[in-house]
C-alpha positions as CSV (number, residue, x, y, z in Angstrom):
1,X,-16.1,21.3,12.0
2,X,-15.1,18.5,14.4
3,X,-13.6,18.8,17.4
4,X,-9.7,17.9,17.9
5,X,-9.6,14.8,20.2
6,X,-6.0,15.4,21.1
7,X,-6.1,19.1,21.3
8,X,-9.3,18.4,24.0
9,X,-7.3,16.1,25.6
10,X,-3.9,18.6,25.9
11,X,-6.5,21.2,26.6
12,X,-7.9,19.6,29.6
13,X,-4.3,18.2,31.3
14,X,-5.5,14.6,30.6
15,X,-2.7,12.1,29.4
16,X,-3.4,10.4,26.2
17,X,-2.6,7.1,24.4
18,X,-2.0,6.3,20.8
19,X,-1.0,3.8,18.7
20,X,0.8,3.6,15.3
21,X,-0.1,2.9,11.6
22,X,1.5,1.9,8.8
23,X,-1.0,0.9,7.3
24,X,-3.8,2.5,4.9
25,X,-6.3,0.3,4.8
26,X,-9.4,2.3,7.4
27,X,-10.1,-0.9,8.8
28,X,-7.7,-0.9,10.7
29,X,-8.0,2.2,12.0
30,X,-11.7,0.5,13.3
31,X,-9.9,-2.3,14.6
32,X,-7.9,0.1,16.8
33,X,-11.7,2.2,18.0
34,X,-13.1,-1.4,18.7
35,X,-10.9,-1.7,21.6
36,X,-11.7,1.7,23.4
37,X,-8.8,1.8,24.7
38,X,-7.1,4.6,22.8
39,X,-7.6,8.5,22.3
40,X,-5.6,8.5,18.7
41,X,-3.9,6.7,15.9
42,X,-0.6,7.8,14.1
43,X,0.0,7.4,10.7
44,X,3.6,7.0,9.9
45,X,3.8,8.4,6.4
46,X,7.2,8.9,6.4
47,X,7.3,5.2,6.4
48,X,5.1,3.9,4.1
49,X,3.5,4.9,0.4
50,X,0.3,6.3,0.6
51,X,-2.1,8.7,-1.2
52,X,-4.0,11.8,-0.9
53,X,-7.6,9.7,-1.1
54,X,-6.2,7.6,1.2
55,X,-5.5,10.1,4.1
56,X,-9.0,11.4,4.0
57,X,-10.4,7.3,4.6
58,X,-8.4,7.0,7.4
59,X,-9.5,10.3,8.7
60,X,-13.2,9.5,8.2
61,X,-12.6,5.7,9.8
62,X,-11.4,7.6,13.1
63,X,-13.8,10.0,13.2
64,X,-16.7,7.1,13.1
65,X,-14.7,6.1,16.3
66,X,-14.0,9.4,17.8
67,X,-10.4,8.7,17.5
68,X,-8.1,11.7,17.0
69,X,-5.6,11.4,14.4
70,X,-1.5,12.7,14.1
71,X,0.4,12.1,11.2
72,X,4.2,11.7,11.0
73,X,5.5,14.0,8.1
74,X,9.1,13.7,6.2
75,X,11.1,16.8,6.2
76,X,11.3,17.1,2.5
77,X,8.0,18.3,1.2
78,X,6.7,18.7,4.9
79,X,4.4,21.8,4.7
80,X,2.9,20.6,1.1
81,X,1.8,17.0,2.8
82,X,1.1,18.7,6.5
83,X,-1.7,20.8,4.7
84,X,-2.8,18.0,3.0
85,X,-3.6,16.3,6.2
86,X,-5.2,18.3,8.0
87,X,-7.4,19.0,4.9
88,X,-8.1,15.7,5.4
89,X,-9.0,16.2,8.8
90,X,-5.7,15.1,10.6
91,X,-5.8,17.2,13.8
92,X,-1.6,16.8,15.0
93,X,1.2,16.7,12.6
94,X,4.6,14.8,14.0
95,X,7.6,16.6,12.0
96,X,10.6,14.4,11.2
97,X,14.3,15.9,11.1
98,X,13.6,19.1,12.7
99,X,17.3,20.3,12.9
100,X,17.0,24.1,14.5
101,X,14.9,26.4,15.8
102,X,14.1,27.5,12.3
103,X,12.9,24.7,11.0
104,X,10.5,24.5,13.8
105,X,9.4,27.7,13.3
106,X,8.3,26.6,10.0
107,X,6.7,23.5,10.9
108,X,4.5,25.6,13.1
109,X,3.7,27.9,10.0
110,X,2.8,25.7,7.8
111,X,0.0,24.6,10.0
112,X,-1.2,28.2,11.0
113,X,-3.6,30.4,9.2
114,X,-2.3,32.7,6.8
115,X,-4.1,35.7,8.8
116,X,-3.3,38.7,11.5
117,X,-1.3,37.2,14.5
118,X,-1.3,33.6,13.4
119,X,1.4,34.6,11.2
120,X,0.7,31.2,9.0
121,X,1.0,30.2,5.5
122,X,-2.1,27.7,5.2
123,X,-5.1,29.7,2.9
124,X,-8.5,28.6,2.1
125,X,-8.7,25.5,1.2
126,X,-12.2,23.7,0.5
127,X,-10.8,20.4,1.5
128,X,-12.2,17.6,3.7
129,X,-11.9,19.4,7.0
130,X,-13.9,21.9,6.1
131,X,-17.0,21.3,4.1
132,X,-19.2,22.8,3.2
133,X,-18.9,26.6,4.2
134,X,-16.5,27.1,6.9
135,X,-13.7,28.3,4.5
136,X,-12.0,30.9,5.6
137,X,-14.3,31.5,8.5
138,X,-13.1,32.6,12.2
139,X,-13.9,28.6,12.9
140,X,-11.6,27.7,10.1
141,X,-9.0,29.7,11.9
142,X,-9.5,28.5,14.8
143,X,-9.1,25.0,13.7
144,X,-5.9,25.7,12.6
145,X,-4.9,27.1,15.2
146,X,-6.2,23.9,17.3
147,X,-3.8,21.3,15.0
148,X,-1.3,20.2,17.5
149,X,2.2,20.2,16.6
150,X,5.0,17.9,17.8
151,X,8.0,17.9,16.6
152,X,10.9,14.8,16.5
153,X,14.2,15.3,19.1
154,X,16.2,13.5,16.5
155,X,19.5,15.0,15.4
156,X,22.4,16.2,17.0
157,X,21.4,20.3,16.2
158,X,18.8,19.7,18.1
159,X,19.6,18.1,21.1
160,X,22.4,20.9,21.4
161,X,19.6,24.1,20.6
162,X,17.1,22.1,22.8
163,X,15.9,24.6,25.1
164,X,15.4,27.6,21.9
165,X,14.0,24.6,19.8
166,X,11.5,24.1,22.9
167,X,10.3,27.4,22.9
168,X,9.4,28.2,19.4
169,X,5.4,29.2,19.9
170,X,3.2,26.6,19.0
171,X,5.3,23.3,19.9
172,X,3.2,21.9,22.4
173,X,5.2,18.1,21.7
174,X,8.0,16.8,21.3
175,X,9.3,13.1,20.4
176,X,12.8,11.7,21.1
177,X,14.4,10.0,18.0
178,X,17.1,7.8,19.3
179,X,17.8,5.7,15.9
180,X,18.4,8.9,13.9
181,X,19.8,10.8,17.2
182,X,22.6,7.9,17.3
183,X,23.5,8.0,13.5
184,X,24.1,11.7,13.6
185,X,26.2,11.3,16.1
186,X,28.0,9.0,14.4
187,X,26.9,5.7,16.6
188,X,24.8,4.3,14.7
189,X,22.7,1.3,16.3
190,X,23.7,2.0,19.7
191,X,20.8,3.3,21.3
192,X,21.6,2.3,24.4
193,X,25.2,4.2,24.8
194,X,25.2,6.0,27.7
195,X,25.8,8.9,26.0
196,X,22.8,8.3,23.9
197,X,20.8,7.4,26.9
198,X,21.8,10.8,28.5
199,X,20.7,12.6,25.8
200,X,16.8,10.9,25.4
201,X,16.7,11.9,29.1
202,X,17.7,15.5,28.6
203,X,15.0,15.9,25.6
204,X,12.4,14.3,28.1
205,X,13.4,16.7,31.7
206,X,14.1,20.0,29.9
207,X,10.9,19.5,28.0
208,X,9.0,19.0,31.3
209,X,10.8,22.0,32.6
210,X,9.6,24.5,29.7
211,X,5.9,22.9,29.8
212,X,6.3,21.2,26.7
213,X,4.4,17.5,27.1
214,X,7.2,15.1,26.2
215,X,5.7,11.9,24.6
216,X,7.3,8.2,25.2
217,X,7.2,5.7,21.9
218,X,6.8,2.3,23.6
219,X,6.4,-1.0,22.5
220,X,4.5,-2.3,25.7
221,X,3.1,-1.1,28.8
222,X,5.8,-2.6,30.5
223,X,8.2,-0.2,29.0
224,X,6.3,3.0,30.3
225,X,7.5,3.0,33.8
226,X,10.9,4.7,33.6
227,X,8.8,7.7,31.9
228,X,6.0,7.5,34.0
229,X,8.3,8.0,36.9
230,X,10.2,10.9,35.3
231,X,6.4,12.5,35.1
232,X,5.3,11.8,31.2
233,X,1.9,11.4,30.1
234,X,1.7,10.8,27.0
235,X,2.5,7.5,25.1
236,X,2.5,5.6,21.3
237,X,2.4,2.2,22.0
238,X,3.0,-0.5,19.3
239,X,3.1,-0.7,15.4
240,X,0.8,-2.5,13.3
241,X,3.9,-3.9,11.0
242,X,5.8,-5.2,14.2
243,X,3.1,-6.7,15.8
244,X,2.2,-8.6,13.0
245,X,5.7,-9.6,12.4
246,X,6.2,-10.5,16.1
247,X,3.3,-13.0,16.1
248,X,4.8,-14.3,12.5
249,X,7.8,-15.0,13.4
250,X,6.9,-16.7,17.3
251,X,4.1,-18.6,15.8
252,X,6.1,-19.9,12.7
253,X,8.9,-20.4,14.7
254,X,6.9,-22.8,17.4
255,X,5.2,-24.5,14.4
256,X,8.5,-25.7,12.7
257,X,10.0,-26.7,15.9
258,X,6.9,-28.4,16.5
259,X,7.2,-30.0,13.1
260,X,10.4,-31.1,13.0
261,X,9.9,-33.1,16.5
262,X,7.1,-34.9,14.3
């Protein structure tokens, strides 16, 4: 079975970078391992259609890369396409709309072996991950048991059950949500309230606190100093999507100016 990029990474204290996906095509995913410069790429599923064939090419395009890969679940039908994943060969799982410690209780058990003191609900499965005969072997298990789960600081629940929702066993990351976290508090679109602002920076200091690796979404290096200085390592720079609509929308924009001075 292959080794867990991210879960080395977490394992040895070493920060990590990554950089998000929406899109399904692997060679994109190469693109991104072309550069060297990252340790991962996240898939956005909850953003974007997709199928089961596709999630084991984009697997297979990091792994040719040694790339690790996270992929960012919705919370309806979350276990069914978490297992799905990682059969795939996904080695992190991003849970959307965790609203209580329950629910992250069940993110983490989805994941987990269904065996003594992993407490889990995922089986044997001959999937991807683990061809040909490591099916329901002790390094099957441990696999499992190596996925790294990270869960979204999104909703108003959670912000206010933070620290029990922090130490649920086996959340090792968390993500703040700031667009959902404003809509469920009834502000939505304004990120930057202070009240709003207050809250991201709770998520980020209490999850330092409890030893739980807070990661910053970013969309430039510029934007990672405030974090760095509060002591985060981790970081998601970028989208495919907006970086090709950025360079759209400049670009076309310069041309027709440029055209209409013709």
């Amino acid at each position: 079975m292959r080794p867990n990029k991210l879960r080395q990474k977490l394992n040895a204290g070493e920060p990590t970078l990554g950089t998000h996906i929406h899109t399904t095509w692997p060679s994109i995913v190469e693109a991104i391992g072309h550069t060297g410069e990252y340790d991962y790429v996240e898939f956005v599923a909850e953003y974007g259609p997709f199928d089961l064939h596709e999630l084991d090419n984009l697997a297979r395009a990091a792994e040719l890369w040694d790339l690790g890969t996270m992929i960012k679940v919705d919370a309806e039908n979350r276990a069914y396409v978490a297992q799905r994943a990682i059969g795939s060969g996904f080695g992190s799982v991003l849970f959307a709309d965790v609203r209580d410690p329950d629910d992250a209780q069940a993110c983490v058990r989805c994941v987990r072996a269904d065996a003594p003191g992993d407490e889990g609900t995922y089986g044997v499965a001959m999937r991807r991950f683990a061809y040909m005969s490591y099916g329901g072997t002790p390094e099957y298990v441990q696999a499992l048991r190596d996925v790294v789960v990270v869960l979204m600081i999104e909703k108003q629940s959670a912000v206010a059950d933070l620290e029990a929702m922090l130490s649920v066993e086996g959340v090792e990351m968390v993500q703040w949500g700031g667009a959902d976290y404003s809509m469920s508090v009834g502000k939505a679109g304004q990120r930057g309230a202070p009240e709003i602002a207050a809250a991201e920076e709770k998520v980020f200091k209490t999850a330092l606190e409890m030893g739980v690796h807070p990661r910053a979404e970013i969309n430039t290096a510029d934007d990672a100093k405030r974090f760095l200085d509060m002591g985060v390592r981790h970081f998601c720079v970028g989208t495919d999507i907006a970086v090709l609509y950025g360079y759209w929308r400049d670009q076309g924009e310069a041309m027709r100016r440029a055209l209409e001075g013709e």
